[in-house]
C-alpha positions as CSV (number, residue, x, y, z in Angstrom):
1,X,0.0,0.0,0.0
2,X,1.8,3.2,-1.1
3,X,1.0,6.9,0.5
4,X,0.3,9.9,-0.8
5,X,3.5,12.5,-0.8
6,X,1.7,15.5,1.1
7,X,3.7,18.5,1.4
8,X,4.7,19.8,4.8
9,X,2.7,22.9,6.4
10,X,4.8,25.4,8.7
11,X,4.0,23.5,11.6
12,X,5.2,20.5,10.4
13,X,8.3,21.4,9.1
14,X,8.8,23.0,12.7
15,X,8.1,19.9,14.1
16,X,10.4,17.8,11.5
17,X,12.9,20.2,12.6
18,X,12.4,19.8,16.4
19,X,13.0,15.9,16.3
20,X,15.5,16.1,13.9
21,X,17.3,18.1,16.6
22,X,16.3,16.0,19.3
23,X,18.1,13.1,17.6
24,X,21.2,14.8,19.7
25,X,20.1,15.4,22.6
26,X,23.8,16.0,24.3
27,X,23.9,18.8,22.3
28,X,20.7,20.4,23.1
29,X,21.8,19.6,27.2
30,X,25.5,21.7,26.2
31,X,24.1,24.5,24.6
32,X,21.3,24.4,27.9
33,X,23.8,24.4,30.1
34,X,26.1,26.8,28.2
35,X,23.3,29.6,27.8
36,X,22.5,29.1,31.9
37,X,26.0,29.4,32.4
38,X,26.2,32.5,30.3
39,X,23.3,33.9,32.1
40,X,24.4,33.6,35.6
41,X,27.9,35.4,34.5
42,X,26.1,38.3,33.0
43,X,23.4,38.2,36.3
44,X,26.7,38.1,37.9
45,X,28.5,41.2,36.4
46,X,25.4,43.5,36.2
47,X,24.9,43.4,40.2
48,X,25.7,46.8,42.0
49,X,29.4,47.4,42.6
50,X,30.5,46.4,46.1
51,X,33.5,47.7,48.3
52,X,35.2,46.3,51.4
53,X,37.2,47.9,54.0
54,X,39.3,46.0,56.3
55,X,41.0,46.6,59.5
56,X,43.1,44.5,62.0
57,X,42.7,44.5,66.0
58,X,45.3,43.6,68.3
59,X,44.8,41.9,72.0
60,X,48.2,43.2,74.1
61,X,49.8,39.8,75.7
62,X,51.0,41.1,78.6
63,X,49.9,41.1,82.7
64,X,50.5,43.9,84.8
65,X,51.1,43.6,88.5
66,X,50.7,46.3,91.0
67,X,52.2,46.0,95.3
68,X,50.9,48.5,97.5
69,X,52.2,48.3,101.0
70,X,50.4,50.1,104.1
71,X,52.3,50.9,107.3
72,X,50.8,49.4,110.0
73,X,48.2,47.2,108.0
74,X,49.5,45.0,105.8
75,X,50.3,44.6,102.0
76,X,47.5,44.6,98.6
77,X,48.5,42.9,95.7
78,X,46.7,43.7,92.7
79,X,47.4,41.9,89.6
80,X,46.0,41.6,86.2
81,X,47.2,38.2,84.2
82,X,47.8,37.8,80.3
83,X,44.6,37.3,78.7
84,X,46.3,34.3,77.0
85,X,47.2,32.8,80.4
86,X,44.5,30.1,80.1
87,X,44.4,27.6,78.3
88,X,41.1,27.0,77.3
89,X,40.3,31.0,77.8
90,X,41.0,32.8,74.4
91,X,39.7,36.4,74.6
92,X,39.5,36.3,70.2
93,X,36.7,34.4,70.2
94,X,34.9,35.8,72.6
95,X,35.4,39.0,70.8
96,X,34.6,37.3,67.2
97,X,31.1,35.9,68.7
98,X,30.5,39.6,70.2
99,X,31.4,41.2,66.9
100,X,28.9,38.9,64.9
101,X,26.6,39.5,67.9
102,X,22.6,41.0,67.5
103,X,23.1,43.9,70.1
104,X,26.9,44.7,68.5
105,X,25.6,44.9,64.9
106,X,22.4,46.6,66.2
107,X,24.4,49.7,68.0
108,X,26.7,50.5,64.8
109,X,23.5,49.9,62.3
110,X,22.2,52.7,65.1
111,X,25.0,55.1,64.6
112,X,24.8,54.5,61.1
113,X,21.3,54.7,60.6
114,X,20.7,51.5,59.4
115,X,18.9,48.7,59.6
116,X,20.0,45.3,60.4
117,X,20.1,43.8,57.0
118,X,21.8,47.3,55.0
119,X,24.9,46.7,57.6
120,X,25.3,43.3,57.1
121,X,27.4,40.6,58.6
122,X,31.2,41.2,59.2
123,X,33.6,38.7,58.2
124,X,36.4,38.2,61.2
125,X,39.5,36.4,60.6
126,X,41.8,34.8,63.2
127,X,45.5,35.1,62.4
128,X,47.3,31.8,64.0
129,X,49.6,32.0,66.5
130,X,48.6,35.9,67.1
131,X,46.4,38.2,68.7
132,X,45.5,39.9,66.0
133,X,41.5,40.0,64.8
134,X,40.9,40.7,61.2
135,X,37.6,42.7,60.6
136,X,35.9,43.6,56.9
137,X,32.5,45.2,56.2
138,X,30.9,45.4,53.1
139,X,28.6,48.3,51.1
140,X,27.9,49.3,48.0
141,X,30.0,52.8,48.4
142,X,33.5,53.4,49.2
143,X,33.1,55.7,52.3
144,X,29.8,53.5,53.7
145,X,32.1,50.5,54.0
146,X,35.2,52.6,55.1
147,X,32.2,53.7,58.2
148,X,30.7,50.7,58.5
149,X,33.7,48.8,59.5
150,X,34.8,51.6,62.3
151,X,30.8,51.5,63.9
152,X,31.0,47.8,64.1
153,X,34.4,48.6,65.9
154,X,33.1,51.5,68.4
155,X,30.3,49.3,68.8
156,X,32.3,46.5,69.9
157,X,34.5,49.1,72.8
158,X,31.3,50.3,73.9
159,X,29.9,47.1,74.2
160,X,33.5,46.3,76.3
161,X,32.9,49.5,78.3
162,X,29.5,48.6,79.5
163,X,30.1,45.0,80.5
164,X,33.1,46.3,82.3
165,X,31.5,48.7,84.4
166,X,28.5,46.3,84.7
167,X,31.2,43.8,86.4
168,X,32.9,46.6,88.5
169,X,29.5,47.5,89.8
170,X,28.8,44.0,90.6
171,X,31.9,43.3,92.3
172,X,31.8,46.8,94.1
173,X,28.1,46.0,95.3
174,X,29.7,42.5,96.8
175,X,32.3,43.6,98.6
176,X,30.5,46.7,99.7
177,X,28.2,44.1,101.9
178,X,31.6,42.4,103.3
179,X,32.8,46.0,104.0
180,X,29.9,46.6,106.1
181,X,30.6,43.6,108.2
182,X,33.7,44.1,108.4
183,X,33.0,48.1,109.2
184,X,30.3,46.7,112.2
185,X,32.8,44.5,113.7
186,X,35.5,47.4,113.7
187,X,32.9,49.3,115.5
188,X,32.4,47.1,118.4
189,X,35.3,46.5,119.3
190,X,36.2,50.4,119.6
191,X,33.3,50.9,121.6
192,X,34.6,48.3,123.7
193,X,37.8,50.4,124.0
194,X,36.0,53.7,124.8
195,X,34.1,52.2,127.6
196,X,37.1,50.7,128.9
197,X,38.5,54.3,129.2
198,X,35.9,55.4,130.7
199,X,35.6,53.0,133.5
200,X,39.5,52.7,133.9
201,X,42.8,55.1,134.6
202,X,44.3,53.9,132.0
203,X,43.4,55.3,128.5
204,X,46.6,54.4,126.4
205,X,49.3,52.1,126.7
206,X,51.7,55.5,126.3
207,X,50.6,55.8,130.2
208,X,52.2,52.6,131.2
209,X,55.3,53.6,128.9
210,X,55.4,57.4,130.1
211,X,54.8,55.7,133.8
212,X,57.7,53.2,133.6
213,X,60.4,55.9,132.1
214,X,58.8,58.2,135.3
215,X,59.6,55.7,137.5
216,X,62.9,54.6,136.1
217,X,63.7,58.4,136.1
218,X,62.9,59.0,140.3
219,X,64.9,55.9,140.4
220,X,68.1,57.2,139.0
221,X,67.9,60.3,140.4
222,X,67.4,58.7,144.0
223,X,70.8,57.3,143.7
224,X,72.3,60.2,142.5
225,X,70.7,62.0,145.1
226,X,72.0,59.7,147.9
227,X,75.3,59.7,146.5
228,X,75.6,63.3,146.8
229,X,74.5,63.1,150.0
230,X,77.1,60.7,151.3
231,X,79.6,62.7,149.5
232,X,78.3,65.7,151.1
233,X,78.1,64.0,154.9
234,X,82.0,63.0,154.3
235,X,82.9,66.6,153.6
236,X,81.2,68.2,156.5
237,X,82.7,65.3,158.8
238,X,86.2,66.3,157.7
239,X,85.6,70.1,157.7
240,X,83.6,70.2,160.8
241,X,86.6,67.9,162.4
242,X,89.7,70.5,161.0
243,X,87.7,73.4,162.7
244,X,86.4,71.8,165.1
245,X,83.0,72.7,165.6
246,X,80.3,71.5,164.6
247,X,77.2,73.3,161.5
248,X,75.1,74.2,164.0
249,X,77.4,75.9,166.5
250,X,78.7,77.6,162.6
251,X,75.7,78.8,161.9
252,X,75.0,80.1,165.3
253,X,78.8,82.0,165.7
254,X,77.8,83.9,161.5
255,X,74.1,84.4,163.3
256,X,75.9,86.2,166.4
257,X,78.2,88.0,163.7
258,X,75.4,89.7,162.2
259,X,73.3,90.4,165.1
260,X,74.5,94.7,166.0
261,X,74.3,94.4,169.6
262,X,76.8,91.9,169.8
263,X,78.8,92.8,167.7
264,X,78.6,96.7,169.3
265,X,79.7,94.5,172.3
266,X,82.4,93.1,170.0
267,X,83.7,96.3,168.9
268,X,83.7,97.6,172.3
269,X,86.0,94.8,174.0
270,X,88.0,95.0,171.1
271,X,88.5,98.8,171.7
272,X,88.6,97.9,175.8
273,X,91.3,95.1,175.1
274,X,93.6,97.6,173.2
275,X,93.3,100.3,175.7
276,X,94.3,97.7,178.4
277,X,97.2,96.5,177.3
278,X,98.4,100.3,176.4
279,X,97.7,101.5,180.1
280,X,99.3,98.5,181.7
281,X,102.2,98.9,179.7
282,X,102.0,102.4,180.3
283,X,101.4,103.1,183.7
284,X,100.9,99.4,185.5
285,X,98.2,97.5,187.0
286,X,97.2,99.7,189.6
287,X,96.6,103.0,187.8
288,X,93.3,103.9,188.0
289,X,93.1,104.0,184.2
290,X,94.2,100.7,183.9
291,X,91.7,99.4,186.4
292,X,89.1,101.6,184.7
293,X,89.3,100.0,181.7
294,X,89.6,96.3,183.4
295,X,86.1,96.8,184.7
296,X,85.0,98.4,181.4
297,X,86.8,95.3,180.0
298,X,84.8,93.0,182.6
299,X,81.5,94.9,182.2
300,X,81.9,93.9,177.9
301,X,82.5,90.8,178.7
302,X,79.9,90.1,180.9
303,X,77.1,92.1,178.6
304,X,78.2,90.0,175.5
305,X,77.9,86.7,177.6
306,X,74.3,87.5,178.6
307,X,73.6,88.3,174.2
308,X,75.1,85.2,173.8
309,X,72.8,83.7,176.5
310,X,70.2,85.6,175.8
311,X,69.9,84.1,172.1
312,X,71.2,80.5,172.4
313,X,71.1,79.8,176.2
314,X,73.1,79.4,179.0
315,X,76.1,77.3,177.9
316,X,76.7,79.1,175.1
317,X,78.7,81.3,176.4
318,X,82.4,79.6,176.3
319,X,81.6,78.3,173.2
320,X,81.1,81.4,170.9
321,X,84.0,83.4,172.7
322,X,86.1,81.2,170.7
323,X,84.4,81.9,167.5
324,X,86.0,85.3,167.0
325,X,85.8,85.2,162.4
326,X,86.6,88.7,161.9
327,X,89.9,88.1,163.2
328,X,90.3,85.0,160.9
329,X,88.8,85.6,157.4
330,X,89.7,82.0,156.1
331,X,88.1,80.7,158.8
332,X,85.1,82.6,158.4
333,X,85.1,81.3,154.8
334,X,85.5,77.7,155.9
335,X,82.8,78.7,158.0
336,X,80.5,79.2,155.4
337,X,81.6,76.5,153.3
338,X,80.0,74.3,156.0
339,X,77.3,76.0,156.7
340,X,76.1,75.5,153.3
341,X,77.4,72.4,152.3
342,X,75.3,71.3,155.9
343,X,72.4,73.5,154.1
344,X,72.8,71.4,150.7
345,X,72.8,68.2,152.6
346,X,69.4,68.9,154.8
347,X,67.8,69.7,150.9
348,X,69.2,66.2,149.6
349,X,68.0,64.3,152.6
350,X,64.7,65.9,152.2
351,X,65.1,65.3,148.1
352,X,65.7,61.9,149.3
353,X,62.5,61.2,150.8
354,X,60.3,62.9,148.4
355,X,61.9,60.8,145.9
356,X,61.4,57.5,148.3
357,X,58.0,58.9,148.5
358,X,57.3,59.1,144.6
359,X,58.7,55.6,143.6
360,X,56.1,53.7,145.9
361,X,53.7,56.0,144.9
362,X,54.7,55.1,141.1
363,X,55.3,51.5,141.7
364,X,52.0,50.9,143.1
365,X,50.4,53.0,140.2
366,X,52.4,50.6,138.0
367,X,50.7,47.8,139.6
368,X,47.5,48.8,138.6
369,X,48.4,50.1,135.5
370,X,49.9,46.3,134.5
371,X,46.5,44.8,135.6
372,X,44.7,47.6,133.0
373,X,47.1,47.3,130.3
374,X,47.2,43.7,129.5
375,X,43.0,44.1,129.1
376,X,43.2,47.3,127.3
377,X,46.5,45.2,124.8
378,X,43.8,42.7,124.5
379,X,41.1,45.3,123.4
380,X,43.5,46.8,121.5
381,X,44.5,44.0,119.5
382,X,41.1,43.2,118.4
383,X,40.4,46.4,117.1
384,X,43.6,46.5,115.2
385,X,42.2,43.1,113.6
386,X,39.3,44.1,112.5
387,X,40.8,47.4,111.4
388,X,43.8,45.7,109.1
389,X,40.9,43.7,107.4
390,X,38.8,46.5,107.1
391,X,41.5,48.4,105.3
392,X,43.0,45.7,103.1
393,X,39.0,44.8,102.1
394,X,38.9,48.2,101.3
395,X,42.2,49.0,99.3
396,X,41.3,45.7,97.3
397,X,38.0,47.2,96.7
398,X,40.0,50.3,95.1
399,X,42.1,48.6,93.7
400,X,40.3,46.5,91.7
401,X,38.6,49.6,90.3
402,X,41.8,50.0,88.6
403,X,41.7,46.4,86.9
404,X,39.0,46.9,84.6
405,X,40.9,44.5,82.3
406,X,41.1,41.4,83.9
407,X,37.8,39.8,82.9
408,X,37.6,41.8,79.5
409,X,41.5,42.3,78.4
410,X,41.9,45.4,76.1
411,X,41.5,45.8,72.5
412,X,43.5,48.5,70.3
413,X,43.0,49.1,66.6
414,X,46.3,47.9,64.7
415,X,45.1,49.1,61.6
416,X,42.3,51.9,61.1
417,X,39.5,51.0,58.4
418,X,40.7,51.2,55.1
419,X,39.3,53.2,52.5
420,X,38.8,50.8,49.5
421,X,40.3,52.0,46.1
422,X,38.2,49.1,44.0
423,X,35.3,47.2,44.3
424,X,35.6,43.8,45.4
425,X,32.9,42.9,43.7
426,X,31.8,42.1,40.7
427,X,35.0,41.1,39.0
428,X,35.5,40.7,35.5
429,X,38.5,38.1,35.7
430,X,36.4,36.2,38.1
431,X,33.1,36.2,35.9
432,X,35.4,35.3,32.7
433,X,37.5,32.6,35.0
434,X,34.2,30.9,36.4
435,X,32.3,31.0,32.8
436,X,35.8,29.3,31.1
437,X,35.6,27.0,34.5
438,X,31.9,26.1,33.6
439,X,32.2,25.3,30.3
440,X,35.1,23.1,30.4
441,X,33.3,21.2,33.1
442,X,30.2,21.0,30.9
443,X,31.7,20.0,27.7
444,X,34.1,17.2,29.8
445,X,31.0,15.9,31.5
446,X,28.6,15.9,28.1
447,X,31.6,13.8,26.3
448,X,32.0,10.8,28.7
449,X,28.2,10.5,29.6
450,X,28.1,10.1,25.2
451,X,30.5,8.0,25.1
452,X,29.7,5.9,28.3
453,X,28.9,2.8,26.4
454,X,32.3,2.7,24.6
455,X,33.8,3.1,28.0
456,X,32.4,0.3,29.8
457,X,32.9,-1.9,27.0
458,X,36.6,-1.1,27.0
459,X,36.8,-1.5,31.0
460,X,34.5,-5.0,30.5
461,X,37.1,-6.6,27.8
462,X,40.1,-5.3,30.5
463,X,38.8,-7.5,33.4
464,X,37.8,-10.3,30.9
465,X,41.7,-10.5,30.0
466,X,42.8,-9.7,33.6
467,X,40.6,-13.4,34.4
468,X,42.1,-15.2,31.6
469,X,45.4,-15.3,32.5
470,X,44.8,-15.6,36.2
């Protein structure tokens, strides 16, 4: 049976065409694949230009250490380690995770004005076997990235800032409470010092010390006292025995020596005594002159025995008619070298027992000042306790104020943002690389799936031999 020969409408010879085509199908799936690779390079190279700016942040790898010493209380170390000291503590990726954080990114989107998703993410690099943090942000212009990158960074110090004054203000709030104890206790036990005071003699233990120099003081000067006295006693012994008479009969002959009547008396038989012995030589015995002046002699005699009398009594009288100083001046001066050294003595003597007199009185106040002392040391003691903790509490309260890096070490900026001279994005070489890349891939694939058959025929007949000669 033989058709008709009908000539072919449009449609049809579309159609004719369409299967003649799809009698190759690996080359319909290259140029596919070819035009979507094509496509994506173009979508590729027509996005909006993009810049990045980078910067680099450094950790510092060194502690500090601070002494402070406090006379009279003790010693406050105050010491802040390497942030690296740890070994399962690295500070970089605590900081990483804070950079990448909601509230970080949220605070520079603030200062920039932005919202969440115009800032971006960051990209944050670790550098091995450093401390140094890579940072780059991202933005369609130049100076957006250039101020993107330093927000996210001021956010980050600011974030820093605030949990370290958030930690100083716990700490401070924790030891504050400790303080207060430690403050109440210091309280009572100086109370129970004051009321000691009150009830008691003794108010410091400079009393007992001032008490026992007093009293070693009276003591030294009693025996220098007493040895001046026995030194003084030996001298008026000797002198008294070279003139023969003893201090007080002295001091009575210089008291008769000063007194006018008897000394008018004096004068008189002195005068009578020289008249005498010029009439007797003169005329004799029995002149009347000469026996004139023997009763006026007499009568001088007698009238200066009755002063003498008359002021020291009744045997006084042979005693100080011997005592003529004015015709002896040394005498007279040994005289009153005895008298006073006789005067010094009496005022030593009487030193003596006022002194004798103070060291009981000191020793027994010394006695009861012992008995004080040891309860007041005790009280003493306790409050110096309580103050020494007080004040080291309270100087490591201050200074950890000053080590506001221990928990959070600081971070300096290495490198400041850069400002970036070419986009980083799109690139031509990388579009041209990636569409060379894709079609190399796309051809190489599309030729061995075609020629798979051939292939696993050859690799068949290759372990068919391999089994024949084993």
């Amino acid at each position: 049976m033989k058709y008709p020969i009908v000539p072919l409408t449009k449609f049809g010879l579309f159609r004719a065409k369409t299967y003649a085509v799809l009698k190759r199908p690996y080359l319909v799936m290259a140029l596919v694949s070819y035009l979507i690779v094509t496509l994506l390079v173009i979508i590729y190279l027509n996005k909006a230009p993009s810049f990045t700016s980078d910067m680099e942040m450094v950790l510092p790898g060194t502690g500090s250490s601070n002494s402070v010493s406090l006379d009279n209380v003790g010693q406050v170390v105050s010491q802040t380690n390497t942030p690296f000291s740890g070994g399962g503590f690295n500070p970089r990726v605590n900081y990483k995770e804070m950079l990448s954080s909601r509230g970080v990114r949220a605070r520079a989107a603030k200062k920039l004005q932005l919202s969440l998703e115009d800032l971006g993410d960051p990209r944050i690099k670790l550098t091995e076997q450093t401390s140094i943090i890579s940072l780059e942000m991202s933005a369609n212009g130049q100076e957006l990235a250039q101020a993107k990158t330093l927000a996210l960074y001021e956010s980050l110090q600011d974030e820093l800032n605030n949990l370290r004054a958030d930690e100083v203000l716990r700490r401070d709030q924790s030891i504050e409470q400790v303080l207060d104890r430690y403050r109440e206790r210091m309280n009572i036990t100086r109370n129970a010092i004051v009321d000691f005071q009150q009830r008691s003699i003794v108010v410091s233990t400079d009393q007992m010390d001032q008490l026992v120099r007093t009293l070693s003081g009276v003591k030294e000067k009693h025996l220098y006292v007493k040895a001046e006295a026995k030194q003084l006693q030996e001298y008026i012994y000797q002198l008294s025995d070279e003139l023969g008479v003893s201090p007080k009969l002295a001091g009575q002959a210089f008291a008769l020596q000063s007194d006018v009547e008897f000394r008018a008396y004096i004068t008189e038989l002195k005068e009578s005594i020289t008249q005498l012995t010029e009439y007797s030589s003169r005329w004799g015995v029995n002149h009347p002159k000469v026996k004139a002046q023997q009763k006026r002699l007499n009568f001088t005699r007698i009238s200066i025995n009755e002063r003498s009398n008359q002021m020291y009594g009744v045997n006084s009288t042979e005693i100080f008619n011997s005592l003529n100083l004015d015709l002896n001046p040394k005498r007279s001066e040994l005289f009153a070298d005895l008298i006073d050294a006789y005067a010094k003595q009496k005022g030593q003597e009487s030193m003596l027992e006022d002194l004798g007199r103070s060291a009981l009185h000191l020793a027994d106040q010394l006695k009861i000042y012992s008995r004080e002392i040891v309860e007041l040391e005790r009280l003493q003691r306790e409050f110096n306790m309580a103050e020494a903790i007080f004040t080291s509490a309270a100087a490591r309260l201050e200074a950890s104020k000053s080590d506001v890096f221990a928990s959070y070490p600081v971070l300096q900026m290495l490198t400041t943002p850069s400002y970036p001279m070419k986009q980083s994005s799109p690139k031509n070489i990388i579009a041209f690389i990636s569409a060379i890349t894709g079609f190399i891939f796309i051809t190489l694939g599309l030729i061995i799936l075609s020629q798979r058959n051939k292939l696993i025929q050859i690799i068949l007949k290759k372990e068919e031999t391999t089994s024949d000669n084993s």
